[in-house]
py3Dmol code that shows the C-alpha trace and the ligand (Angstrom):
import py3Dmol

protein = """\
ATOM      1  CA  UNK A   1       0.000   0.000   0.000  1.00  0.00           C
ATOM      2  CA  UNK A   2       1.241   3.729  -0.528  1.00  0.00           C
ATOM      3  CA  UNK A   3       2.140   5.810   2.080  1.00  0.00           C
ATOM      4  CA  UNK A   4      -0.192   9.087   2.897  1.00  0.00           C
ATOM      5  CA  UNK A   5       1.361  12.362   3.140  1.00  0.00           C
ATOM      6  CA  UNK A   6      -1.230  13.308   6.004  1.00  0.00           C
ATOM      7  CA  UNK A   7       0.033  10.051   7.697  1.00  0.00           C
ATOM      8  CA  UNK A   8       3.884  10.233   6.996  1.00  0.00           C
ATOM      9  CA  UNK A   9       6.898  11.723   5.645  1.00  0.00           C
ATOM     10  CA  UNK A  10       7.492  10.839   1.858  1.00  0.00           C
ATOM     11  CA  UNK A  11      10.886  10.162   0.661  1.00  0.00           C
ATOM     12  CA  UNK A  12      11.458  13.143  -1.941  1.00  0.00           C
ATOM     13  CA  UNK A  13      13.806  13.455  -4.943  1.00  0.00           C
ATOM     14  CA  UNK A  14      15.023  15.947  -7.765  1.00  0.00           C
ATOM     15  CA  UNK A  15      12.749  14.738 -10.271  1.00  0.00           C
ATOM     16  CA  UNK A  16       8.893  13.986  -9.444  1.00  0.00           C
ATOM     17  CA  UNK A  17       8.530  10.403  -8.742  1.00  0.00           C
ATOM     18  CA  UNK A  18       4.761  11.166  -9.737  1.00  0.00           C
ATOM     19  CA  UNK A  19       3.853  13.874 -12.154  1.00  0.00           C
ATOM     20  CA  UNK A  20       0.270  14.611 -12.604  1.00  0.00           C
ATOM     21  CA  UNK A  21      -1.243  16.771 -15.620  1.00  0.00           C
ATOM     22  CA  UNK A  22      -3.747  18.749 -16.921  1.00  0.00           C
ATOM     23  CA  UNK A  23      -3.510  19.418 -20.739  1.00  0.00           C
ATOM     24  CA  UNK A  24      -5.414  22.175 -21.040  1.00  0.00           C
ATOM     25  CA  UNK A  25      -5.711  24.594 -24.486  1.00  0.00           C
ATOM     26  CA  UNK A  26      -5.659  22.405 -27.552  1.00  0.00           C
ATOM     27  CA  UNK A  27      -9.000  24.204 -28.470  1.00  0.00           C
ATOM     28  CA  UNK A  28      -7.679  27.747 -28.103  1.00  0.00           C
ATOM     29  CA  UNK A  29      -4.541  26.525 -29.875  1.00  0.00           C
ATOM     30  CA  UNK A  30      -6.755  25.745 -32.596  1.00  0.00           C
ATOM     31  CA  UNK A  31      -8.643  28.776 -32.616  1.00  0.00           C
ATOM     32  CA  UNK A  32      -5.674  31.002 -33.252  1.00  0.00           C
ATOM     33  CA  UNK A  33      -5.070  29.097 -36.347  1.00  0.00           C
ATOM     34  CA  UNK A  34      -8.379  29.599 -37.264  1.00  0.00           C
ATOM     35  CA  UNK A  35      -8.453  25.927 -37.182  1.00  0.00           C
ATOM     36  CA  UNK A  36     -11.531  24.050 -35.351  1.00  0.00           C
ATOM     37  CA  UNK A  37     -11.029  22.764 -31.858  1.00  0.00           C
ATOM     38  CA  UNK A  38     -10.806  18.772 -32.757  1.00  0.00           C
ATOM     39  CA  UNK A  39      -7.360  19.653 -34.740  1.00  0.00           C
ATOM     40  CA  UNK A  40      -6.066  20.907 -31.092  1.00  0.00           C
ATOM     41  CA  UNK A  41      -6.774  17.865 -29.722  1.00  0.00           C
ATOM     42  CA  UNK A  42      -5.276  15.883 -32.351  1.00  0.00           C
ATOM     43  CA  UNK A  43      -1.875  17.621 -32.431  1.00  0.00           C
ATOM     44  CA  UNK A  44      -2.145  17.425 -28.321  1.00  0.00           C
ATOM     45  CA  UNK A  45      -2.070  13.524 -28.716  1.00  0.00           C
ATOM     46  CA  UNK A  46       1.831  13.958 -30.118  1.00  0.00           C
ATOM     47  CA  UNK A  47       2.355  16.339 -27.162  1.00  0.00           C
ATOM     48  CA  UNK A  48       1.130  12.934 -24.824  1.00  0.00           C
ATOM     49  CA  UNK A  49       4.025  10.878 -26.510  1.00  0.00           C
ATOM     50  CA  UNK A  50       6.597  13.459 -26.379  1.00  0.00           C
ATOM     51  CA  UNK A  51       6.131  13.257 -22.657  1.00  0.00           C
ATOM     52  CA  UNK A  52       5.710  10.170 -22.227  1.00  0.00           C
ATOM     53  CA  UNK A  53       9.223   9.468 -23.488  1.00  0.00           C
ATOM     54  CA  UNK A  54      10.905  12.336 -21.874  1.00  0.00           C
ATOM     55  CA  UNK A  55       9.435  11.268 -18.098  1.00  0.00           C
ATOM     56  CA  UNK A  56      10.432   7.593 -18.678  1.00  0.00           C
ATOM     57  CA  UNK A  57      14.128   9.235 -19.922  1.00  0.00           C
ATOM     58  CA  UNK A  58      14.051  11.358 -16.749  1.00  0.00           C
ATOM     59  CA  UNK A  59      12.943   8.912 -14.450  1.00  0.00           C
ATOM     60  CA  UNK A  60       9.770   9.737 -13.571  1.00  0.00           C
ATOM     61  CA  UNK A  61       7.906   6.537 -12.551  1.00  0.00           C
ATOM     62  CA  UNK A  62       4.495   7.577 -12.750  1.00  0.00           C
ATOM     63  CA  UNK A  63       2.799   9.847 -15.071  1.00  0.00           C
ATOM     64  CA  UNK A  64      -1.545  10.655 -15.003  1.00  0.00           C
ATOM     65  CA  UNK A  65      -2.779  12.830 -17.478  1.00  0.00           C
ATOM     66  CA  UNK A  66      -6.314  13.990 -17.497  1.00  0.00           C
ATOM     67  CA  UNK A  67      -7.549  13.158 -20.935  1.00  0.00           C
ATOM     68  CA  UNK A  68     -11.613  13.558 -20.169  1.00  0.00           C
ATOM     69  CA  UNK A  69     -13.441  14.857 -17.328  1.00  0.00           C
ATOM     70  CA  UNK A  70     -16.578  13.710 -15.551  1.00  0.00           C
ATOM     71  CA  UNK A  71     -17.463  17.607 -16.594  1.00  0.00           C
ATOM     72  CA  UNK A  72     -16.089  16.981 -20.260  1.00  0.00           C
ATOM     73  CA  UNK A  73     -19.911  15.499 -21.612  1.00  0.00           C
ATOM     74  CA  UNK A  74     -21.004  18.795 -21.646  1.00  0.00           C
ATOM     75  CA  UNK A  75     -18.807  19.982 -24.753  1.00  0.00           C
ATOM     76  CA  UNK A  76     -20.640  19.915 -28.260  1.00  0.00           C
ATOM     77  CA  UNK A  77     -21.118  16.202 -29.085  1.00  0.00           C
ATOM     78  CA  UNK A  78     -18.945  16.216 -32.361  1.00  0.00           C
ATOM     79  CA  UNK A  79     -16.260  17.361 -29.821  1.00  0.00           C
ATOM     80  CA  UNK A  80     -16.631  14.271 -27.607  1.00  0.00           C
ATOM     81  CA  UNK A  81     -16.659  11.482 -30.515  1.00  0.00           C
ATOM     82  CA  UNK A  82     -13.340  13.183 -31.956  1.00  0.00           C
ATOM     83  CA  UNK A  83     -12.270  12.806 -28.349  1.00  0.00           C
ATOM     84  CA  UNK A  84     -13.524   8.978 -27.624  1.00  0.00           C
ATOM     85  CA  UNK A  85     -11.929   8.572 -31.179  1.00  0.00           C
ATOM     86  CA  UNK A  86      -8.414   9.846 -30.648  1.00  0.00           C
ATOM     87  CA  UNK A  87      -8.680   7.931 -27.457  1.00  0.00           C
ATOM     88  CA  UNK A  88      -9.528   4.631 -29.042  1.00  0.00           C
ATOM     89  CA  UNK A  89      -6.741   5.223 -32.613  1.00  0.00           C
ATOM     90  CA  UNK A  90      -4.289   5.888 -29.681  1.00  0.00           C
ATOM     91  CA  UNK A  91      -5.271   2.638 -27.682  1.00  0.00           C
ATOM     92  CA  UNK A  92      -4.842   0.439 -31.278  1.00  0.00           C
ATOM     93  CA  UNK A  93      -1.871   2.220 -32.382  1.00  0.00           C
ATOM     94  CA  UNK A  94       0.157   3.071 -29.290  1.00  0.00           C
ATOM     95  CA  UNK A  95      -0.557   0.234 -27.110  1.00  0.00           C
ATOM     96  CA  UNK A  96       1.998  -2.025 -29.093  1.00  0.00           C
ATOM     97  CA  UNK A  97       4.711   0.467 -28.411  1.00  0.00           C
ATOM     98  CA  UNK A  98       3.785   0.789 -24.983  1.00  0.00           C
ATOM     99  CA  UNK A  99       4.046  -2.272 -24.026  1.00  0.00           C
ATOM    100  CA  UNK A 100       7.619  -3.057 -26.045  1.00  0.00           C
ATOM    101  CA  UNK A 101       8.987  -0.087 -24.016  1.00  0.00           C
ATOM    102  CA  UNK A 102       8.510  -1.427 -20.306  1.00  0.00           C
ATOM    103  CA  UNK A 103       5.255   1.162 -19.858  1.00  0.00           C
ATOM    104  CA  UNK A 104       2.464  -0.006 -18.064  1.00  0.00           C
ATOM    105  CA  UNK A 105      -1.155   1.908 -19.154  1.00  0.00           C
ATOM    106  CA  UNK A 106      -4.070   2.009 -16.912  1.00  0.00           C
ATOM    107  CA  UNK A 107      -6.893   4.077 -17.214  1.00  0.00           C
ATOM    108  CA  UNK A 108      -9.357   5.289 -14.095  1.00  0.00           C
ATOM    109  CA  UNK A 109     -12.279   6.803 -14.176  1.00  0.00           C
ATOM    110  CA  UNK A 110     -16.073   5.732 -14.214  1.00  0.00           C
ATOM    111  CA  UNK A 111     -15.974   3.830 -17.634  1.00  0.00           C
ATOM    112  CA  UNK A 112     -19.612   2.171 -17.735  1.00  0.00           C
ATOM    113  CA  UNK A 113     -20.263   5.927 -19.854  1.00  0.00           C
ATOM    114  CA  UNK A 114     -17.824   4.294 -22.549  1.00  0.00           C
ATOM    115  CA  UNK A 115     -18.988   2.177 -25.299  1.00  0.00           C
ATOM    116  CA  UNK A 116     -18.042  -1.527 -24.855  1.00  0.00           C
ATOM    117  CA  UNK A 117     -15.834  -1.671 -27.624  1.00  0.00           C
ATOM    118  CA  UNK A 118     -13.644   1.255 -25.988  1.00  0.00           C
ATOM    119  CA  UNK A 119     -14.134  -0.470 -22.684  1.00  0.00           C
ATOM    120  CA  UNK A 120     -13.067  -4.006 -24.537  1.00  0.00           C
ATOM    121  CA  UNK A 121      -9.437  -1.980 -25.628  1.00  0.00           C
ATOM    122  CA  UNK A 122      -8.949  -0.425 -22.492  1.00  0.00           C
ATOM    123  CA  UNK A 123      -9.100  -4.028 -20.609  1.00  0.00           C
ATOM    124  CA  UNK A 124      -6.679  -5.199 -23.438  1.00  0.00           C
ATOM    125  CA  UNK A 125      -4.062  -2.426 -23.068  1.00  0.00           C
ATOM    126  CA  UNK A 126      -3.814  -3.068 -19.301  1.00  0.00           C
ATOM    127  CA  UNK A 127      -3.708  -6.480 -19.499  1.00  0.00           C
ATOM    128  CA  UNK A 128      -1.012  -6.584 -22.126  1.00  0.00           C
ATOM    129  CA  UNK A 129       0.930  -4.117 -20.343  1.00  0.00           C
ATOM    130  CA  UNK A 130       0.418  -5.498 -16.936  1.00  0.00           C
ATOM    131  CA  UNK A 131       3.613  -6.651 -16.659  1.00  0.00           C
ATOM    132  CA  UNK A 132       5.590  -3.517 -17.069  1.00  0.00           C
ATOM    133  CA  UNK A 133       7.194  -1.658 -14.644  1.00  0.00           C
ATOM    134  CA  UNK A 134       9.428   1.095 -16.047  1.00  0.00           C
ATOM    135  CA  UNK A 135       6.432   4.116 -16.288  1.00  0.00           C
ATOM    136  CA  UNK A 136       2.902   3.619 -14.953  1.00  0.00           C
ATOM    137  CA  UNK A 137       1.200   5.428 -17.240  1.00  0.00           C
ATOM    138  CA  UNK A 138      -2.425   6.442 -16.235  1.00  0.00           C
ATOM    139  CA  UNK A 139      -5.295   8.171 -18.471  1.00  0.00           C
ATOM    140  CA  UNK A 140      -7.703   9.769 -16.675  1.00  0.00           C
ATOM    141  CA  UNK A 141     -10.850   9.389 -18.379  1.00  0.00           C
ATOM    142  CA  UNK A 142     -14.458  10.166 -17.238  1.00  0.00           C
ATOM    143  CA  UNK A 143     -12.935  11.306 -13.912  1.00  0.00           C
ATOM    144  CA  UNK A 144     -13.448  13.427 -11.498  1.00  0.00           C
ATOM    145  CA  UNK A 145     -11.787  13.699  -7.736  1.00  0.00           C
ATOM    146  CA  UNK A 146     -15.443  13.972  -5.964  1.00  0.00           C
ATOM    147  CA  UNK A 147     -16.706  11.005  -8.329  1.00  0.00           C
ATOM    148  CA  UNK A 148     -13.201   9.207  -6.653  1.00  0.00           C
ATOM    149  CA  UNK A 149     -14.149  10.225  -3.487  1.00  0.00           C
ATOM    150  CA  UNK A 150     -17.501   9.042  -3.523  1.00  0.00           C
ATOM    151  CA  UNK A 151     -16.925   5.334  -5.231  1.00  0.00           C
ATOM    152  CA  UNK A 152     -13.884   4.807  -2.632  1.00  0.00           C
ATOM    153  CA  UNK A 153     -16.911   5.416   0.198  1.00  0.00           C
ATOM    154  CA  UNK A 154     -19.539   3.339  -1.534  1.00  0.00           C
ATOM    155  CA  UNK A 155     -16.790   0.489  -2.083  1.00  0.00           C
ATOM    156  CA  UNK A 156     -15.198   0.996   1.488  1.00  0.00           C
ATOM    157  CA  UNK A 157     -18.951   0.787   3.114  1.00  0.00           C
ATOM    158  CA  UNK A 158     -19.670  -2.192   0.717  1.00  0.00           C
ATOM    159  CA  UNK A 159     -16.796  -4.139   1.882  1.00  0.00           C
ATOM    160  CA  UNK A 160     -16.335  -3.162   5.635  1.00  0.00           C
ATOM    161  CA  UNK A 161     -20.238  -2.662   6.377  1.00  0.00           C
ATOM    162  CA  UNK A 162     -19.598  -2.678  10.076  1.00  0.00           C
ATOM    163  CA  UNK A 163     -17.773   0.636   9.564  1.00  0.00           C
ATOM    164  CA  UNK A 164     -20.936   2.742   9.431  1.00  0.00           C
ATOM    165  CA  UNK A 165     -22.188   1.733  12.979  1.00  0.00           C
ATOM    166  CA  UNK A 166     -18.694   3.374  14.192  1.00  0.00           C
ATOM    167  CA  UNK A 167     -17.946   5.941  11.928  1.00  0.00           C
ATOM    168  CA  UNK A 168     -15.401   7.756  14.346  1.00  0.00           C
ATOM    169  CA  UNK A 169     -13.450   4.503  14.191  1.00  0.00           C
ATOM    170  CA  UNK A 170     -12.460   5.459  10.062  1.00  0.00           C
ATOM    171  CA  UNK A 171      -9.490   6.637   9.038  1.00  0.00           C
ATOM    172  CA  UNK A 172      -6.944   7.034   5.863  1.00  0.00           C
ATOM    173  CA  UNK A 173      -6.386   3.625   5.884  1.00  0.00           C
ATOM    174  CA  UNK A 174      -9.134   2.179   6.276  1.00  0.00           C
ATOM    175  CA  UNK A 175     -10.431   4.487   2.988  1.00  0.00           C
ATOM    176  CA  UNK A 176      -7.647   4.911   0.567  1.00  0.00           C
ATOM    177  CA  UNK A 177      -6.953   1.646  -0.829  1.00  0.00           C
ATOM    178  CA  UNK A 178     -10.206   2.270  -2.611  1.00  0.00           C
ATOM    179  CA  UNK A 179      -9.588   5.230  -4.716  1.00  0.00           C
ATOM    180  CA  UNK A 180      -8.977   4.722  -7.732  1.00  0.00           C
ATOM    181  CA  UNK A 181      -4.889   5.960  -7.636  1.00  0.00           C
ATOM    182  CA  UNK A 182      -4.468   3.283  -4.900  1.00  0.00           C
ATOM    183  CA  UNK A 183      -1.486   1.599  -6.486  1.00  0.00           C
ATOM    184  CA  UNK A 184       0.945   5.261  -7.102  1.00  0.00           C
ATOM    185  CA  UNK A 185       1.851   7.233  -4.325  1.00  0.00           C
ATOM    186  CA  UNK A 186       0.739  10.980  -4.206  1.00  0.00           C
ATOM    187  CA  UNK A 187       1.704  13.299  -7.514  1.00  0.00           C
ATOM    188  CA  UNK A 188       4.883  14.888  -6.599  1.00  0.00           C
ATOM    189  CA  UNK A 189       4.302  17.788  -9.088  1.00  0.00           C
ATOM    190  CA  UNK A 190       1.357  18.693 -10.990  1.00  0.00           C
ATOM    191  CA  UNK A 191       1.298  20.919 -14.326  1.00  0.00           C
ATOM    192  CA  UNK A 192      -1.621  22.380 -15.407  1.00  0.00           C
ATOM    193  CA  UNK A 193      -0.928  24.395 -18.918  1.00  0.00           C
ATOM    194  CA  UNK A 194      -2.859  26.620 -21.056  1.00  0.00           C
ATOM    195  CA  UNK A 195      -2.563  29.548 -18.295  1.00  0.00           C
ATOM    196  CA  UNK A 196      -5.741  28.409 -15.860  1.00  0.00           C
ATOM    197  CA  UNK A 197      -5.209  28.131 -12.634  1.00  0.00           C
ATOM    198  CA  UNK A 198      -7.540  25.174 -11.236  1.00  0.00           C
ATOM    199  CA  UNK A 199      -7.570  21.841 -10.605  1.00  0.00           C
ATOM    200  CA  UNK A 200     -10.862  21.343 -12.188  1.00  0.00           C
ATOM    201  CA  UNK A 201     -12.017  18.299  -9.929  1.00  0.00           C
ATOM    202  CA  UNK A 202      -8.804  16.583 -10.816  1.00  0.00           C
ATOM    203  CA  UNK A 203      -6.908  14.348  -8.174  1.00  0.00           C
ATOM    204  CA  UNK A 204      -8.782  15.954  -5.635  1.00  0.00           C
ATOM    205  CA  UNK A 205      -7.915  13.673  -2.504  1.00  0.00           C
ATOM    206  CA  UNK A 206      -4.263  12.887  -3.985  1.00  0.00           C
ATOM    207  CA  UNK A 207      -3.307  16.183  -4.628  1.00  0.00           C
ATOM    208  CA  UNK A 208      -3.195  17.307  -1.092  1.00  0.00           C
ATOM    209  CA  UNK A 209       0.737  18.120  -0.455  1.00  0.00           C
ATOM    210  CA  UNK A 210       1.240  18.312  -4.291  1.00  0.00           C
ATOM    211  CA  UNK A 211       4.083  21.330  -5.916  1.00  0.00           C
ATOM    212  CA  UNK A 212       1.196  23.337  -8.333  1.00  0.00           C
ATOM    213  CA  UNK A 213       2.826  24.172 -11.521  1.00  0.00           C
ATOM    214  CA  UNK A 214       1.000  26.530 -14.247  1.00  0.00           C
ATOM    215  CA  UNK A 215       2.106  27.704 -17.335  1.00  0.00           C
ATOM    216  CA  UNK A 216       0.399  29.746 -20.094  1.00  0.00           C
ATOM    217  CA  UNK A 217       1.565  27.363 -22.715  1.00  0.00           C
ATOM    218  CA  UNK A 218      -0.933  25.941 -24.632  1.00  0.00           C
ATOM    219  CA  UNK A 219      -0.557  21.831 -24.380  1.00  0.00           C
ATOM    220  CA  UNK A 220       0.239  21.439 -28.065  1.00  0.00           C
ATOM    221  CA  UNK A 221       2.998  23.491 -27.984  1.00  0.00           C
ATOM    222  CA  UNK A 222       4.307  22.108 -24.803  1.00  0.00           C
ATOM    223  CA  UNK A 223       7.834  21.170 -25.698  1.00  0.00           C
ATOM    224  CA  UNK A 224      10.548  19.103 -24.086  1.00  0.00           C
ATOM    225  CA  UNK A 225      12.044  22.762 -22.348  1.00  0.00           C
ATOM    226  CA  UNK A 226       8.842  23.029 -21.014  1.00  0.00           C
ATOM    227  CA  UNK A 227       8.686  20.121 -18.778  1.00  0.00           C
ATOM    228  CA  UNK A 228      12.677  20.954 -18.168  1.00  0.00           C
ATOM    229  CA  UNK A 229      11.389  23.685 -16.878  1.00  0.00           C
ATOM    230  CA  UNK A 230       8.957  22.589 -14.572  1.00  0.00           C
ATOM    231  CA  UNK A 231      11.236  19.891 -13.062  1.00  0.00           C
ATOM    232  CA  UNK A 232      13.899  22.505 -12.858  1.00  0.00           C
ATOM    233  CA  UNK A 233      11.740  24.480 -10.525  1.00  0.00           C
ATOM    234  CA  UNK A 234      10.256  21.254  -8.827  1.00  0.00           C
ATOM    235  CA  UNK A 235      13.835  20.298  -7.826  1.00  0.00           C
ATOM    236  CA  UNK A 236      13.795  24.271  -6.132  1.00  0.00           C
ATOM    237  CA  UNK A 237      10.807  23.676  -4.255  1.00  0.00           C
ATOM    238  CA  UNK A 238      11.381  23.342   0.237  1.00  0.00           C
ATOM    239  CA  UNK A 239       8.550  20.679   0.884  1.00  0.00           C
ATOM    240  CA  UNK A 240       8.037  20.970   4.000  1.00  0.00           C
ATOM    241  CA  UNK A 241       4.651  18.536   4.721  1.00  0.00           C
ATOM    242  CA  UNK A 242       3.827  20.583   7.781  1.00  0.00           C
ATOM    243  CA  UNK A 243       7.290  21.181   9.191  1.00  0.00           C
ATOM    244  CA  UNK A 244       9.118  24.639   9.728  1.00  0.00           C
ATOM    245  CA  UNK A 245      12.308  25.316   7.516  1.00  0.00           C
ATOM    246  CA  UNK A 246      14.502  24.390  10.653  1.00  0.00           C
ATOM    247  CA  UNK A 247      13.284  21.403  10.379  1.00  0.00           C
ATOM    248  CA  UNK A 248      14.076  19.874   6.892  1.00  0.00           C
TER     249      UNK A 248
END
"""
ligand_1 = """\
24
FPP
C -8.235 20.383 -22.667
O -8.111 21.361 -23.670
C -8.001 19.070 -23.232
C -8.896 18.039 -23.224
C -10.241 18.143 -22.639
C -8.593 16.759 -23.848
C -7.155 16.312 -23.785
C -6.998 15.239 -24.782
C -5.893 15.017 -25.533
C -4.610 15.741 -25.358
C -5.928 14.000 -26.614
C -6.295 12.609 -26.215
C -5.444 12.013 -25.177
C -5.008 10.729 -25.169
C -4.311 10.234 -23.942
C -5.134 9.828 -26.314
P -9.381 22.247 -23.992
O -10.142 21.588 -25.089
O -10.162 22.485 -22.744
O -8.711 23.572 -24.515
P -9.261 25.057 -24.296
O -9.215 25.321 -22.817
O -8.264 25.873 -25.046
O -10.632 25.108 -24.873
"""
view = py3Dmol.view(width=600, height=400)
view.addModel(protein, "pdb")
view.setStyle({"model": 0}, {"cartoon": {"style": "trace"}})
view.addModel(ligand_1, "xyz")
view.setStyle({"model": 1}, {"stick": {}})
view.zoomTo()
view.show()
């Protein structure tokens, strides 16, 4: 089981031993080109392989990116089918790849909203890849940190009924082996680009002693000095968990 960052210490490096992301502004880096929103998202998906190579090169072990929010069914319905398309050409073409370079893919989120053939490649690409250890990859994908927060209690109460007639007797432990990030520890560093500054009901429980990094890059056009960057001030950053300076 991971350790909690309420509950202990972490060990911490230079480089993020879990970097979290949101890859926001593929539509308004389509816009400026006059170009429609879809064609963002499509030159974002090269952006997704260009980091996945450079974490596994800088030895980042796990890597989540949130590809589709519990909030992202709201956007114009030719939108989401270019979406649950890119998603599905990346899990046929990439998955090979993947697999052949030691990454392991898992995808969280509620998936019963996907169509069984999507649901049918996401089972495959985990199971061919479950052997990997290099990168845990993880796509985010009809998620949202409340929708976490509530399964984890449902499942929790499910298994451990006799919880609920002593409800002061629950703790971490008891509830975070259900969430849905159970197997990675906490995100070391989080980037969020395309200038917002939210988390937009991302890792909402796991994100609690996370380093917050924004940029106003748009996520197509985040390059590899980018995420140099971004580890460059990571590796600056006192994390204290609590303690004073004099303490570290
Ligand atoms: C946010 O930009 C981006 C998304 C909602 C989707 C991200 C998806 C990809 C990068 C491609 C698919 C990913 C995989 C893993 C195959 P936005 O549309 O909100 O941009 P905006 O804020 O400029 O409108």
């Amino acid at each position: 089981m991971q350790l909690s960052s309420t509950q202990t210490i972490p060990e911490i490096s230079g480089v993020p031993r879990h970097l979290a992301i949101i890859m926001d502004g593929n539509g308004r880096w389509a816009t400026r080109r006059l170009l429609p929103r879809t064609a963002g998202h499509m030159k974002g998906v090269q952006t997704v392989r260009r980091v996945v190579e450079q974490c596994g090169q800088a030895g980042v072990k796990y890597l989540t990116l949130f590809a589709f929010s519990s909030e992202n069914w709201r956007r114009p319905e030719d939108e989401v089918s270019l979406l649950m398309r890119l998603f599905v050409q990346a899990l046929e073409k990439e998955v090979h790849k993947l697999e052949k370079k030691g990454v392991r893919l898992r995808v969280v989120g509620d998936l019963s909203r996907f169509d069984p053939h999507l649901r049918e490649l996401i089972q495959q690409a985990e199971a061919k890849t479950a052997h990997n250890d290099s990168l845990h990859l993880t796509i985010a994908a009809n998620y949202g940190g409340r929708w976490d927060i509530l399964q984890a209690t449902q499942q929790l109460l499910l298994a451990r009924p006799e919880l609920a007639q002593d409800p002061t007797a629950l703790n971490e432990t008891h509830f975070s082996p259900y969430l849905s990030m159970a197997f990675a520890p906490e995100p070391d560093l989080f980037i969020r680009t395309g200038g917002e500054q939210r988390l937009s009901n991302f890792l909402m429980w796991q994100l609690a002693y996370t380093e917050l990094y924004f940029t106003e890059i748009y996520w197509p056009d985040f390059n590899s000095d980018h995420l140099k960057a971004a580890f460059e001030w990571y590796g600056q950053r006192e994390r204290r968990f609590g303690r004073t300076s004099a303490q570290l």
